[in-house]
C-alpha positions, 0 to 999 in steps of 0.5 A, a space after each residue: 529059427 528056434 532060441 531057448 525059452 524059460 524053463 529050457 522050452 523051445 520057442 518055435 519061431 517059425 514052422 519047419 519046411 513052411 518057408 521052403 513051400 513058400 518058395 516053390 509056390 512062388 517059384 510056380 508063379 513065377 515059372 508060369 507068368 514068365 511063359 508070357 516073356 517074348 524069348 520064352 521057348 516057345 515048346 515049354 509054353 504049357 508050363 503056365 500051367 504051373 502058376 495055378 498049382 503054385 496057388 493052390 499049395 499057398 492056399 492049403 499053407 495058409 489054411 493050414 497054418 492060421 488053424 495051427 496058430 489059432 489051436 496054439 492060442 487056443 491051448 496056451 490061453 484057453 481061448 481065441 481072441 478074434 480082435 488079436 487075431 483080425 488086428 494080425 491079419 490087417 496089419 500082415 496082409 493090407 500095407 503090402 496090398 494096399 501099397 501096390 493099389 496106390 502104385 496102380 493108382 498113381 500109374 493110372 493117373 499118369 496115363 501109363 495104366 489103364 483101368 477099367 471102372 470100378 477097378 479100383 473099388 473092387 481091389 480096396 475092398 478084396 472083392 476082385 473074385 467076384 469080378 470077371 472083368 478087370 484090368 490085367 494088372 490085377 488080375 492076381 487079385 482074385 486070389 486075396 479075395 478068397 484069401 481074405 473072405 477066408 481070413 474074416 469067416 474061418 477064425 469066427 467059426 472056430 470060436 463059435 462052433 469049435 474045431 471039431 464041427 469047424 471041420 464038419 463044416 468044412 467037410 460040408 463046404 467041400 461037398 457043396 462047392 464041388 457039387 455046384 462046380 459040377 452043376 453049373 459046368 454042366 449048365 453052362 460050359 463056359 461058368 469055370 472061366 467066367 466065374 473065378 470065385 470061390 476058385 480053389 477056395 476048397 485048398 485053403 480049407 483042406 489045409 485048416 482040416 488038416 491041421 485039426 486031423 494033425 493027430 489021425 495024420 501022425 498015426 499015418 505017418 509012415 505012409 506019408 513019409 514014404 517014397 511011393 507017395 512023393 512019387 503019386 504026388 509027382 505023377 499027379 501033379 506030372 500027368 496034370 501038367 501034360 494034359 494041359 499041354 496036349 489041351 486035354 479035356 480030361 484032368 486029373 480032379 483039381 480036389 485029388 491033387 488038392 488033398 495029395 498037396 494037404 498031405 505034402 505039407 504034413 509030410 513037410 512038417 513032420 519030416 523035415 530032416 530027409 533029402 526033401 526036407 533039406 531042400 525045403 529048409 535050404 538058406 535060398 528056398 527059405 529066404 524065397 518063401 520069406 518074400 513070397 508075399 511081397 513077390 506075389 504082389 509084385 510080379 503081376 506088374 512085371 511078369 504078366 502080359 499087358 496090352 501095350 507090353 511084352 516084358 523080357 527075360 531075365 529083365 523083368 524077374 530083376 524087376 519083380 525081386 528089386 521090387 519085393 525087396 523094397 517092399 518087404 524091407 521098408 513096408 512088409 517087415 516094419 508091419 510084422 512087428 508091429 503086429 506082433 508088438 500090439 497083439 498079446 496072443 501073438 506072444 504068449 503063444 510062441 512057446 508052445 510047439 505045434 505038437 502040443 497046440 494041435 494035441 491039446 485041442 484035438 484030445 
């Protein structure tokens, strides 16, 4: 979505392709919590799988785009203001959520959920990741907390020590996390299921370096651009999938898969009018991208097995999207704007491409 600006500038709106992973990300989510419906064929079971790679490539989005969004506020006004940028994030990512816990809420009084203690507690305050034992109605919830934590931690960094050590620290986080995973695995073979956070928290920041190595990637576009690396992610992502399936203790290492879907994104952005671009620009995957928040949210409550319930294909896919739909019409979007009516950042920044944001502060 583009519209002319002063000057004859292009006002970019909306990032291309970033709608259309959107919706394969949710689309992964989907396909792997339908895994749990009663009529779900039974020999395509391992696909549930699927959700947590869904997951990690909104991850590495979100990484990537709240870098991208801070480096345009960065060139546009030669600073970032972290009061605009806390006050967007709140007004984006709580009414959504927060209407849910109320939902939950509301269905634990009248005896039709059950939650456990301190479930409730944990949910307000974006701390689930931390939690190992909690109601099945929110288990999706560990994924905010890393989201979040990020949300309040990354932005602070960036002021402080700018993008270019923001990515040493980042580099260095990686490294540390990867070692401790390694470590406690070993230690103690039962901690990557017991322990859910930082789960995946490396795919948000591998999106954030990407986004400040924009630069060094475009130099390296043909590579990127090619088949042969579309066919290495699909081989990956194919061989991870298959190992789940026979139950394999041998996996493809999350972190390679991690950074072949960083490279995706930039391949997305930067190529968006190939066969694949298309198909990620389409009307449909774009409007599915457009609801994936609210579809998140949503589909735990309808999707996922309960204690008492079993939910019924096409049944509670219909569910889900009535639901998302409500929510995005009368509380997601309404809070968009609003965030973009009291933020200045947000719209001094609109017309500066991402080119010349991630050029700007990377020279």
């Amino acid at each position: 979505m583009r519209k002319q600006g002063h000057r004859g500038q292009v006002i970019q709106k909306r990032i291309p392709s970033l709608d259309g992973l959107r919706g394969v990300s949710i689309l992964l989510v989907l396909l792997s919590h339908s895994t749990l419906a009663v009529n779900f064929p039974q020999r395509l079971r391992y696909l549930g799988g699927l959700g947590r790679l869904g997951v990690i490539i909104f991850f590495v989005i979100s990484g990537f785009l709240i870098t991208t969004l801070l480096m345009r506020e960065k060139a546009k006004t030669g600073q970032i203001s972290l009061r605009d940028f806390y006050i967007r994030r709140v007004l984006r990512i709580f009414p959504v959520a927060y209407f849910y816990i109320a939902v939950v809420a509301l269905l634990s009084f009248l005896g039709l959920v059950r939650l456990h203690r301190h479930d409730l507690f944990f949910a307000l305050t974006y701390l689930m990741g931390y939690r190992t034992d909690c109601a099945w109605i929110f288990l999706h919830f560990w994924s905010l907390t890393a989201e979040e934590q990020f949300y309040f931690v990354w932005p602070a960094l960036v002021v402080f020590l700018g993008f270019r050590k923001s990515f040493t620290a980042a580099m260095t986080y990686i490294v540390i996390v990867l070692s401790c995973r390694v470590v406690l695995s070993w230690l103690s073979p039962e901690w990557p299921s017991a322990f859910r956070f930082p789960r995946d928290s490396e795919a948000i920041v591998v999106g954030c370096m990407c986004a400040i190595k924009w630069e060094w990637l475009r130099d390296r576009k043909g590579l990127f651009a090619s088949g042969s690396f579309s066919f290495l992610l699909l081989l990956a992502v194919g061989l991870q999938v298959y190992l789940w399936s026979i139950h394999s203790r041998f996996h493809v290492p999350m972190i390679v898969i991690v950074g072949l879907v960083g490279l995706w994104v930039f391949r997305s952005v930067e190529v968006p009018n190939d066969l694949i671009g298309r198909i990620l620009n389409s009307r449909a995957l774009s409007s599915i991208g457009v609801l994936s928040y609210s579809l998140y949210i949503w589909q735990e409550m309808f999707l996922v097995y309960s204690p008492t319930t079993r939910t019924v294909i096409p049944w509670n896919l219909a569910a889900t999207l009535g639901a998302a739909l409500l929510s995005y019409y009368l509380i997601e979007r309404p809070f968009v704007r609003l965030k973009d009516r009291f933020t200045r950042s947000s719209r001094e920044t609109r017309g500066i491409s991402v080119t010349n944001a991630i050029s700007q502060t990377t020279a």
